[in-house]
N, C-alpha and C positions, 0 to 999 in steps of 0.2 A: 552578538545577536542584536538586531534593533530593537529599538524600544517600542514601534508598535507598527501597524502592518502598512505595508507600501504602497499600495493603493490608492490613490491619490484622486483618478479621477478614469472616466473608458477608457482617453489611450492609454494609460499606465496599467489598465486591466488587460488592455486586447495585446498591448506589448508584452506582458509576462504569459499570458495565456498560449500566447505566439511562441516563447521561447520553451516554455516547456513539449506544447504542441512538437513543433521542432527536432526539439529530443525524442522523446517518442518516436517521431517517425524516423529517424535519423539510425538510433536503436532499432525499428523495427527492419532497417533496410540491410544493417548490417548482421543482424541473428538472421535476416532470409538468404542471404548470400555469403555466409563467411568466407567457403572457400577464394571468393574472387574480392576480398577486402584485403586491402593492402595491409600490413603489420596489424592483421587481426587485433593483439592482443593490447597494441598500442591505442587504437582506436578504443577500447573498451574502458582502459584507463583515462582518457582523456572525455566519453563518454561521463563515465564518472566523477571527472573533477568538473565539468559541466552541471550534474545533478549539484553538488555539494556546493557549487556556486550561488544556484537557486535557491537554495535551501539555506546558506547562508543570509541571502536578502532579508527572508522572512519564510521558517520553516510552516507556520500556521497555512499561510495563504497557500505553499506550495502542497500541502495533503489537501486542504479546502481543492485545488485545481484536480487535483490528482483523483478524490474521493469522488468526485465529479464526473470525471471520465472514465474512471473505472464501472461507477455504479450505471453508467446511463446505457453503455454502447459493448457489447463484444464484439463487436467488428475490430482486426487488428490486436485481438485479444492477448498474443505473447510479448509484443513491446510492451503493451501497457502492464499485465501481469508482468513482467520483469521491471518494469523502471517502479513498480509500489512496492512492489516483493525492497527492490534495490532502498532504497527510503526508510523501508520498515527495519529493516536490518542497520542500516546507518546510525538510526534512532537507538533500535538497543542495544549497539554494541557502547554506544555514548552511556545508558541507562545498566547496564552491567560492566560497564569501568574495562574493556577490553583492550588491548593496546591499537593505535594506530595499523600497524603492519596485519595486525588479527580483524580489522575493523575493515580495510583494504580487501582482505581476503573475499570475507562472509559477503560482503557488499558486490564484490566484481562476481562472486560464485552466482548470486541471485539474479545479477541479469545475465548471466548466459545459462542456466541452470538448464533450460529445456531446448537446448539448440541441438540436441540431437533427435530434435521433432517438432520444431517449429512449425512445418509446414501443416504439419498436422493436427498440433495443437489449435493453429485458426480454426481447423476443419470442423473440429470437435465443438470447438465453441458455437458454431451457430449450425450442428446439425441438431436433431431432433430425437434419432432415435439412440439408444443407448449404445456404444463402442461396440465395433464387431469384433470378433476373432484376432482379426489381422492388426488392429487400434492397438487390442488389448497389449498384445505383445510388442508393439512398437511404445506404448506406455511403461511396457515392464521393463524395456531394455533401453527406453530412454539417458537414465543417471549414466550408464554404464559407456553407451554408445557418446553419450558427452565430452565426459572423459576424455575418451582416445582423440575424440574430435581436440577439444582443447590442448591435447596434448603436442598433435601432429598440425596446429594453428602458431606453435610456439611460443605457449603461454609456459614460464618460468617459474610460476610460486605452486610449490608441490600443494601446499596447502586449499589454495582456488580449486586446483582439480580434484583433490581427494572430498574437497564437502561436495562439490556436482554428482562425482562418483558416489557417494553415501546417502544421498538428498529424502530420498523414500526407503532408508534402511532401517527396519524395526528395531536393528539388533543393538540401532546406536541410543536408544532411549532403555536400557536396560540399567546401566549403571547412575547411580547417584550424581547429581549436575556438579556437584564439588569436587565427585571423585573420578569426574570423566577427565579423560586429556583435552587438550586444547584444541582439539581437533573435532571433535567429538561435539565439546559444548558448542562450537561452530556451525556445523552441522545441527543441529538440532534447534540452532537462532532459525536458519533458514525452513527446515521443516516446519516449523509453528509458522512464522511467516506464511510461507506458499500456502500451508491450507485455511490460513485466515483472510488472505488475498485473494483465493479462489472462491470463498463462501459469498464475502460480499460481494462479487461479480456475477452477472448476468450471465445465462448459457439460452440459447434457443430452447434448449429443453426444461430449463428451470429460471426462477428470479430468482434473483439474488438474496442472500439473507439478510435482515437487519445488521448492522457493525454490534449492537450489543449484543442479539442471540447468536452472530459467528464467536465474537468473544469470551462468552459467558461458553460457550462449546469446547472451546479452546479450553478453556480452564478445570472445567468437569473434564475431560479429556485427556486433559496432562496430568500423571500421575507424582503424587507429594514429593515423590525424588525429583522433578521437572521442574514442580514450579516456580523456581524465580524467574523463568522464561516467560511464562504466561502473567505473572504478577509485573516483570518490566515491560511488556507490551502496552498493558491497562496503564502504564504510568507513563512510558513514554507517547500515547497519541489519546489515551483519553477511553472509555466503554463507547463513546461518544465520539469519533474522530472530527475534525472540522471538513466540512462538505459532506456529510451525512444529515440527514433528517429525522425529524423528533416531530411527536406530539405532546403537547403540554395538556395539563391536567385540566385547564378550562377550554379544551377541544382545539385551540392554534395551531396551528401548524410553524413551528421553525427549522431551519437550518444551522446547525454547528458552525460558530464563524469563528473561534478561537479557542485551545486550550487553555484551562486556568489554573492552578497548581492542585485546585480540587478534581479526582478525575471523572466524578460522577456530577461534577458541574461547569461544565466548558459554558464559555457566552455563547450565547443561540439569537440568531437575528432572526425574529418574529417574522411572518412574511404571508402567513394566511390566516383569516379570522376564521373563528368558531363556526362561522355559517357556511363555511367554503371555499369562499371567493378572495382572492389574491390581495394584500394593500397594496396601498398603491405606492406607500415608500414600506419599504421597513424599518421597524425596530428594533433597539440594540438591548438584550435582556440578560439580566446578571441571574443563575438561578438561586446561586448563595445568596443574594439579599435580601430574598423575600420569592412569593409565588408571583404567578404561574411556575409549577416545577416541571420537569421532564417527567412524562406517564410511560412512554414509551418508544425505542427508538424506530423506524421506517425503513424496509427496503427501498430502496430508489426505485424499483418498480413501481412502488404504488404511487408514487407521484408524479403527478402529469404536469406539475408546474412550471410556465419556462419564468424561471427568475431573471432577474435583471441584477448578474453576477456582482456584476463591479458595485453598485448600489448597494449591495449587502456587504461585500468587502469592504467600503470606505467607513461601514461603522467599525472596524477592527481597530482604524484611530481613536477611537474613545474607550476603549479598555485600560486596565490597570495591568502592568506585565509583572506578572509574580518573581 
């Protein structure tokens, strides 16, 4: 991993912003058209080694982008919920010590998870009024109808299909996280994902929640047999993720620019005073060293701020890398 974030200067902003961008849409073009993508499944692995490319660079920046576009825009709503979903899963499979080939899995499951309703999925996200009838059932038999899809796309790892197949199943949260198979606790990486990816994103019909009240949800939520899933979440990206927003306890407004090894205090670059109004550089603000502290964290809804990305990135080089 580098030692501090790559950011350098706009083009080096608008260049990685660009390459994830890219993905995204790259991913969104192939979950809308599987059947007429060539070696489907090859595409999705290389998809993937793409993701873990970026994320190599500098995993901070790459949530900081990610938590960015997911919080702002549901437009295009299933790439983007599958390449964070994909991220979020990368991170804990690393944070729960899972093997490579089991890490492969959970991560390639996560962005194809909802391709047996993609198209729908868009739909949902910027309609307004609550799923009809005919949603409801194409939601219910999404996992299932994935599946087959994956299957008859000639994807190879029984394991990829079986957690898509199981992704919204109750019955997989039943047994103790040590005593589940390996299948199982795979499945239920992804479950805590998808619905901690969906809270913090935008719907026409709702904003999105703060990262710490979807969080803090997640963990009241998952029951004592669950939790080291929700406890390596918190630890692998932070209550706090970077590209999320915060109020400080002397009314500032900041943005998360780096995880720190504390996870209830990631660096937060300062970027709006007490009184409102936008600085005109930002600040680079350690919370472990003193106050201003974090009071609380922000849906991206409520802020109307356009920041000046790269400028708040380039203080990610004056951090300490735990």
């Amino acid at each position: 991993m580098p030692n501090h974030m790559t950011v350098r200067d706009e083009n080096e902003y608008e260049d990685l912003l660009a390459e994830w961008s890219d993905l995204e849409s790259g991913l969104g073009i192939v979950l809308a058209n599987p059947e007429s993508t060539q070696q489907f499944a090859h595409r999705i692995v290389q998809y993937d080694r793409w993701m873990q490319g970026l994320l190599q660079r500098d995993p901070d920046v790459g949530l900081y982008l990610l938590f960015q576009l997911a919080g702002n825009s549901p437009v295009g709503y299933s790439a983007s919920h599958a390449l964070i979903c994909a991220v979020l899963c990368h991170l804990m499979a690393h944070e729960l010590m899972r093997t490579p080939a089991e890490r492969d899995s959970v991560v390639r499951a996560a962005l194809t998870m909802n391709i047996g309703m993609t198209a729908e999925q868009d739909v949902l996200a910027t309609q307004t009024d609550k799923p009809s009838a005919a949603q409801q059932e194409i939601i219910r038999e999404h996992p299932r109808k994935g599946a087959h899809m994956l299957d008859a796309l000639g994807v190879q790892d029984a394991s990829w299909i079986g957690i898509v197949a199981a992704h919204h199943d109750s019955a997989i949260d039943e047994a103790a996280f040590d005593n589940a198979s390996t299948l199982t606790r795979l499945t239920r990486i992804l479950k805590l994902v998808d619905r901690y990816a969906a809270m913090i994103s935008p719907r026409m019909s709702r904003a999105g929640r703060s990262a710490t009240e979807s969080a803090r949800s997640m963990m009241a939520n998952t029951s004592a047999k669950a939790d080291p899933i929700g406890h390596a979440m918190v630890r692998a990206v932070g209550l706090c993720p970077p590209g999320t927003y915060v109020r400080m306890d002397n009314d500032e407004l900041g943005v998360v620019l780096k995880r720190s090894s504390l996870a209830n205090h990631p660096y937060i670059a300062i970027v709006g005073a007490a009184t409102g109004e936008l600085l005109h550089r930002p600040r680079l603000h350690d919370p472990a060293r003193g106050a201003p502290n974090i009071r609380s964290a922000l849906p991206a809804s409520s802020v109307r701020a356009q920041l000046n990305h790269h400028q708040v990135l380039q203080l990610g080089a004056f951090t300490d890398t735990p």
